[in-house]
N, C-alpha and C positions, 0 to 999 in steps of 0.2 A: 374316402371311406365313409363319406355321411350316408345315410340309408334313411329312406322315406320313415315317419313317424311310425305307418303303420303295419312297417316290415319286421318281419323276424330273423332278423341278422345275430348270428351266435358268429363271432371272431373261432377263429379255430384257435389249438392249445399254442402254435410256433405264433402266430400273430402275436397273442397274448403277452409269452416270453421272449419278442425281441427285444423291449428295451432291455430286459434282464442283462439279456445277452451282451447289449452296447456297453450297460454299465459296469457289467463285470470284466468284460473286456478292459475296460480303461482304469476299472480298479487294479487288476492284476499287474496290467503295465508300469503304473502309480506305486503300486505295494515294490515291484524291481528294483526299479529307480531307486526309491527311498531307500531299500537296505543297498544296494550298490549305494549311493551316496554316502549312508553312516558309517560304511564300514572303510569308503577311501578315507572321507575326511573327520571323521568320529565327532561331528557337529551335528547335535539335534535339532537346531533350528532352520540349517542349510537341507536336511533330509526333508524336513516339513515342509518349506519351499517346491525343493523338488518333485518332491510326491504330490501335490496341490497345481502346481503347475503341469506334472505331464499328466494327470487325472483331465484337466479340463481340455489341455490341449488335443490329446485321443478321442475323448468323450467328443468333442465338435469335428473332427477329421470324419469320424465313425458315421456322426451322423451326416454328414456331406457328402461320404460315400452313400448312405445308404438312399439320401433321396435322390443322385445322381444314377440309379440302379434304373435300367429297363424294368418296368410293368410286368408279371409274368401274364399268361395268359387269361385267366380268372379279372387279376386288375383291369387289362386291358379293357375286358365284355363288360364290367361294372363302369370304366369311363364312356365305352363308346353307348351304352344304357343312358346317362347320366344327359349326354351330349344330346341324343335323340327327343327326350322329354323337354330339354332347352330349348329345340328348334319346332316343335309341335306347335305354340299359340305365334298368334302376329306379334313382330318387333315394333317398338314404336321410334328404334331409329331409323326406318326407312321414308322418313317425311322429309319431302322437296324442301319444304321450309328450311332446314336445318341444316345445309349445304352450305356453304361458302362458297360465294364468289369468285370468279377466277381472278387471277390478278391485272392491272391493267398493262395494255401492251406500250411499249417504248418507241 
């Protein structure tokens, strides 16, 4: 999602609020937990645990699902742009020099 310096890229409003959306997700899951927790075992330290732990555990699943997500098609045009401007100048790996040797034969 990098954009040239001299682009005018405005994120649209869902871009914006998806982390919201992750966080809050994994808050709500977190806040559950924790009152299901205090209220089997009525230990405030044991709820704290728990909410702390399934906060971060959701919060990383969330976000492994989300960069595991197909591109929609917008993404797509902004990589396959991206790809095109890469391969426009000469590569300076294609020098013979820089090849290795094949190995020798037995």
């Amino acid at each position: 999602m990098t954009q040239s310096p001299g682009g005018d890229y405005k994120p649209s409003r869902r871009d914006v609020l998806r982390p919201v959306e992750y966080v809050g997700g994994a808050a709500i899951a977190a806040i559950f937990t924790g009152v299901v927790t205090l209220v089997v075992t009525r230990d405030f330290t044991l709820s704290l645990i728990a909410t702390g732990g399934v906060f971060i555990v959701v919060l990383v699943v969330l976000a492994l699902l989300a960069m595991a997500m197909k591109p929609n098609a917008s993404e797509s045009a902004e990589l396959h742009e991206g790809d095109a401007r890469s391969t426009d100048g000469p590569s300076d790996s294609d020098d013979a020099g820089d090849s290795m040797p094949p190995p020798p034969a037995h």
